[in-house]
C-alpha positions as CSV (number, residue, x, y, z in Angstrom):
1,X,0.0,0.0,0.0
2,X,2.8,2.4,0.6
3,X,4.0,1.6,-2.7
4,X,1.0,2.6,-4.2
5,X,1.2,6.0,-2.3
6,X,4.4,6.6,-3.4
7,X,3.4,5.9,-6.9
8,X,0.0,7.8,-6.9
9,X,2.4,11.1,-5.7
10,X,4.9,11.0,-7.9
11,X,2.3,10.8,-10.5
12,X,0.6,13.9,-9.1
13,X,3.6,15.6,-8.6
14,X,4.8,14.9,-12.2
15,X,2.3,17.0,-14.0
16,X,3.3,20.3,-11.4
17,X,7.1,19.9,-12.3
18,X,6.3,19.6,-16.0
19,X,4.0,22.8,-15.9
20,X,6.7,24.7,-13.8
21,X,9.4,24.1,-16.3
22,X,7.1,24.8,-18.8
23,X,6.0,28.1,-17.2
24,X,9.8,28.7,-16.9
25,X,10.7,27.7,-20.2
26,X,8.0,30.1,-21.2
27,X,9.4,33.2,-19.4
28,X,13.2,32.4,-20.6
29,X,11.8,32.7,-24.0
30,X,9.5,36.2,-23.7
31,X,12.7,37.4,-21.8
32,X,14.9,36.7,-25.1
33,X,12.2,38.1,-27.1
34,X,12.0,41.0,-25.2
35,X,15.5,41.2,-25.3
36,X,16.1,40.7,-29.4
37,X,13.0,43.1,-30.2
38,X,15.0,46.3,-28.2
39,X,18.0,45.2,-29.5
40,X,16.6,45.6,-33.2
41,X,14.6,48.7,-32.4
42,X,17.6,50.0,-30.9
43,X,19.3,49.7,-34.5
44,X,16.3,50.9,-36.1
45,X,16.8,54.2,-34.8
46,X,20.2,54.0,-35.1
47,X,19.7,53.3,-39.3
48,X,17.0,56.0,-39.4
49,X,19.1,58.5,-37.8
50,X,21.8,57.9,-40.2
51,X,19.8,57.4,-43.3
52,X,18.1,61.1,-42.4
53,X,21.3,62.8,-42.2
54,X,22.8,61.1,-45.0
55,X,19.9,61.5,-47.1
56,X,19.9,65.9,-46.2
57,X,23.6,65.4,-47.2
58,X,22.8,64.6,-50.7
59,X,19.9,66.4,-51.3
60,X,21.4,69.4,-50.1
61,X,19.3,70.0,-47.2
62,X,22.1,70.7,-45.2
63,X,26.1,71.9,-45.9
64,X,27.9,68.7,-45.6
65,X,31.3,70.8,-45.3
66,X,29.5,71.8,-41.6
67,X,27.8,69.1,-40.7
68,X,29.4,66.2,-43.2
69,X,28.0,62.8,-43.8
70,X,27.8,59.4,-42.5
71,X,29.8,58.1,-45.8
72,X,32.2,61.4,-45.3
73,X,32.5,60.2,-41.5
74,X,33.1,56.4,-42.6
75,X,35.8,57.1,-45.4
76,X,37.9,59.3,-43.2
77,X,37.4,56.9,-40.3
78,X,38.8,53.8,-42.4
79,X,41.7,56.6,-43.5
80,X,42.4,56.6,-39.2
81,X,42.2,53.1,-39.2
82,X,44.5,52.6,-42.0
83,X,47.5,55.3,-40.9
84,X,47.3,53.7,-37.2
85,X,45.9,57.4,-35.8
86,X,42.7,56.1,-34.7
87,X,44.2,53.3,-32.4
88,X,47.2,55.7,-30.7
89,X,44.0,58.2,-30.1
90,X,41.1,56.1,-29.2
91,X,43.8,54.4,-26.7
92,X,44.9,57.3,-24.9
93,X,41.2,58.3,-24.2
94,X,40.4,54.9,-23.1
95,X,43.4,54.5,-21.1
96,X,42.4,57.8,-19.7
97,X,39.4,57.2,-19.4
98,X,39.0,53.6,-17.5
99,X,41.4,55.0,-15.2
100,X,39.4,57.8,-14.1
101,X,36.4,55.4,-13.6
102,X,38.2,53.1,-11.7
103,X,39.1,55.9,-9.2
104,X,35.8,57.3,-8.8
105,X,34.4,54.2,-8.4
106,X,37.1,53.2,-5.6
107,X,36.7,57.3,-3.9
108,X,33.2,57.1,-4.1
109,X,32.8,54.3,-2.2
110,X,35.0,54.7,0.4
111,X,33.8,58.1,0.6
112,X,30.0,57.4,1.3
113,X,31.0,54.4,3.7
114,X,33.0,56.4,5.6
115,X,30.0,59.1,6.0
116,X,27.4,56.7,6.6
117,X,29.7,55.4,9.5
118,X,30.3,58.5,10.9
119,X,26.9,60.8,11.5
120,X,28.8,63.3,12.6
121,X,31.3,63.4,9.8
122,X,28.6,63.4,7.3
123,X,26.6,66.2,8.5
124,X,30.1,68.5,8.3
125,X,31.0,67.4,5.0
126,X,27.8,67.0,3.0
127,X,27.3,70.7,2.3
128,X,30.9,70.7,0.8
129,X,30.0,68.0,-1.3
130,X,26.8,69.8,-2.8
131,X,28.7,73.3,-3.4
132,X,31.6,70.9,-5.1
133,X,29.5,69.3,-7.0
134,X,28.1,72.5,-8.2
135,X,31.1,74.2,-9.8
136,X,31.4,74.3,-13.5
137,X,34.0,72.0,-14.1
138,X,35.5,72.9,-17.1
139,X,35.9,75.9,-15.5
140,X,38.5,74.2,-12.8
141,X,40.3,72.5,-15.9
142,X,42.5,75.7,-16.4
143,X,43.2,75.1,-12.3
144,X,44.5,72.2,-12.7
145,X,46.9,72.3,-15.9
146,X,48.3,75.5,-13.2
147,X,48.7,73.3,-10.3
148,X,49.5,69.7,-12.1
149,X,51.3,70.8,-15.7
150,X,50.3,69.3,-18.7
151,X,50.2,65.9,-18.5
152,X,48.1,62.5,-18.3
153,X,47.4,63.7,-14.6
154,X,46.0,66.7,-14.9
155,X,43.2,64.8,-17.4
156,X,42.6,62.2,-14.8
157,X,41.8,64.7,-12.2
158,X,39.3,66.5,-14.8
159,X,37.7,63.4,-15.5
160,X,37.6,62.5,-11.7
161,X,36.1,65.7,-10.8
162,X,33.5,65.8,-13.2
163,X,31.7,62.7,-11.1
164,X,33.3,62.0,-8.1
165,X,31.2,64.5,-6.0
166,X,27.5,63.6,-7.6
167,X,29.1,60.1,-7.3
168,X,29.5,60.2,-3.6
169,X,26.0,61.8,-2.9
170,X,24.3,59.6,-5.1
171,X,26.1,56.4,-3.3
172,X,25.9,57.8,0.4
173,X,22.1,58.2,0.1
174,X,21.5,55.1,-1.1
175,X,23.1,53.9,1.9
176,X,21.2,55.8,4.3
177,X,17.7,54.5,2.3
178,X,18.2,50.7,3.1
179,X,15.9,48.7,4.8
180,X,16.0,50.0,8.5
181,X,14.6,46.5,10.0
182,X,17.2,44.8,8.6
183,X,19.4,46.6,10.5
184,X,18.0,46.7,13.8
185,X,17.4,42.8,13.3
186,X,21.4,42.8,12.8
187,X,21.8,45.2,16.1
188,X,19.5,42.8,18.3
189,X,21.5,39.9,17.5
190,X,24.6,41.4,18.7
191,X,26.1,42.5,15.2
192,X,28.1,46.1,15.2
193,X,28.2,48.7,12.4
194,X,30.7,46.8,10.1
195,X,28.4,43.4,10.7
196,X,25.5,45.9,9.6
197,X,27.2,47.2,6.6
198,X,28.5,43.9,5.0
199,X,25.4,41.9,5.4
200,X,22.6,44.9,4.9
201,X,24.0,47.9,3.9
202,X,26.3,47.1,1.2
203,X,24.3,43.9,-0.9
204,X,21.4,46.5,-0.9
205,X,22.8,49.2,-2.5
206,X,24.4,47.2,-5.2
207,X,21.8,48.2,-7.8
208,X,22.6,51.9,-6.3
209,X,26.2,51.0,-7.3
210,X,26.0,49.7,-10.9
211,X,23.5,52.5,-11.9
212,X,26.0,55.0,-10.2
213,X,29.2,53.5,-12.2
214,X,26.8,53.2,-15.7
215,X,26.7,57.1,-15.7
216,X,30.0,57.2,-14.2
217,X,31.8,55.7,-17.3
218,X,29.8,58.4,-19.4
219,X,30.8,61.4,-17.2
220,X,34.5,60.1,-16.8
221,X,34.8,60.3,-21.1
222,X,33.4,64.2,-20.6
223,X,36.0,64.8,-18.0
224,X,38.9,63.1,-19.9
225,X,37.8,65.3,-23.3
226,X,37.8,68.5,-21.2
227,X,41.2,67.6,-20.2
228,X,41.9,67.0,-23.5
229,X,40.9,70.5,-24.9
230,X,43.5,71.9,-22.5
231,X,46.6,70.1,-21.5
232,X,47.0,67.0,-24.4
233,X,48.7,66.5,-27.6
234,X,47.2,62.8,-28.2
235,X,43.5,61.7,-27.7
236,X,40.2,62.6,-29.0
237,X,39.8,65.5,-27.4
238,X,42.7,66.8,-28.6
239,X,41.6,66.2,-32.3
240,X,38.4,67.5,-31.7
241,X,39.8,70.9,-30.5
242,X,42.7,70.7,-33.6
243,X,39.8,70.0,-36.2
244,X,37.8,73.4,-34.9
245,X,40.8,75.7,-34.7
246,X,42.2,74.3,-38.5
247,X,38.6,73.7,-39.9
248,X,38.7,70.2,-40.3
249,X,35.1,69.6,-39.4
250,X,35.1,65.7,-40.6
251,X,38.0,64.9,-38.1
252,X,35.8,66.8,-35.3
253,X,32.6,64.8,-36.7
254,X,34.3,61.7,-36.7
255,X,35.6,61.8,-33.3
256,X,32.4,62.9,-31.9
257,X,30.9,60.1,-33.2
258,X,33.7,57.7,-31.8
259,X,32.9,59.2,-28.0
260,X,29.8,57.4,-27.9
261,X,30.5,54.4,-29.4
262,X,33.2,54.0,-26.8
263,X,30.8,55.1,-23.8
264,X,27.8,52.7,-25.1
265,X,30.7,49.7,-25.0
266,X,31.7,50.3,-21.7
267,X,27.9,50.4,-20.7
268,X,27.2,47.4,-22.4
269,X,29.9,45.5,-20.0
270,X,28.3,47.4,-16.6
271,X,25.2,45.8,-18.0
């Protein structure tokens, strides 16, 4: 009889773990869908775009000497490619620019914790942060060619201080936000403040964290390129500034257009 049971349950329970893979199954594919369907309207927009501005191009609709082409921007980009320019410049920026993210990622966080440990610390400081984060900061890019020289440093630090302050708000109130049960559950059973941050604090706020280093990666390019106006002879944002002053608009379009492409890779890998 027991066999029977046995039998009669696993028979029962069959038809459940067939419709819950199936039900799983069934979200894993709308998820793909989903997935495949932005991707391609993503690219839609992406062809229109450039379709529209080629197409004003040739019809005359606008001065392509001004605003050039996407066939003008691809030629003179495979003429980079070819002379090796476009690798040395791309991978000054990038170098630049991963380095900058890395730091604000690393300042930022140390930053908040150490304000979310401290009340007292945080209520002296987080004016400062606000009014720094304020300040026009291309204006401070002449500041710091004065006090660092022209160098790779002095474009870190621009591309650092474009983020690091809105980076350190952002992540110190997410901290203060999380769940405060949580923590007074950690507090009754005897846990401290660093028990509190490493089992509440911090694996709550790591959404807080990968959104905050998405636009990071964006705002550490802008700071890098400011830097680049100013106090570089290599990079993109030295061509940029050398096609305005000489007139060569397609080298200024065709850098402009590789600053994107290089932020939307580095936000497909945060992804």
């Amino acid at each position: 009889m027991n066999i029977k049971e046995k039998t009669d349950q696993a028979s029962t329970s069959s038809p459940l773990t067939a419709q819950t893979l199936t039900a799983q199954q069934l979200y894993i594919k709308k998820h793909h869908q989903h997935h495949h369907i932005v991707t391609l309207l993503r690219l839609l927009v992406l062809v229109l775009f450039l379709a529209l501005w080629e197409f004003s191009g040739r019809m005359g609709l606008i001065d392509t000497f001004f605003f050039s082409s996407p066939c003008m921007v691809v030629s003179f980009f495979i003429k980079m490619i070819a002379d090796g320019s476009f690798f040395t410049h791309t991978g000054i920026t990038l170098l630049e620019t991963l380095l900058s993210f890395f730091l604000i990622t690393i300042i930022s966080i140390i930053t908040a914790t150490l304000l979310w440990y401290s009340k007292t610390l945080s209520e002296i400081l987080e004016p400062y942060l606000v009014v720094l984060n304020s300040l026009p900061k291309s204006a401070l890019a002449p500041l710091f060619i004065v006090w660092l020289g022209t160098g790779i440093n002095t474009i870190i630090v621009a591309g650092i201080s474009v983020a690091v302050f809105g980076s350190v708000i952002s992540l110190y109130t997410g901290f203060k936000h999380v769940d405060r049960e949580k923590l007074k559950l950690v507090y009754t059973l005897g846990g401290n403040r660093f028990h509190a941050f490493q089992k509440v604090v911090l694996p709550s706020s790591i959404p807080t964290i990968l959104s905050n280093m998405k636009v990071n990666i964006g705002l550490a390019l802008v700071g890098v390129i400011i830097g680049e106006f100013l106090a570089a002879r290599k990079g993109l944002g030295y061509l940029i500034i050398y096609g305005s002053q000489v007139f060569k608009w397609l080298t200024e379009m065709t850098d402009m257009n590789t600053q994107p492409m290089d932020a939307s890779l580095r936000f497909q890998e945060l992804s």
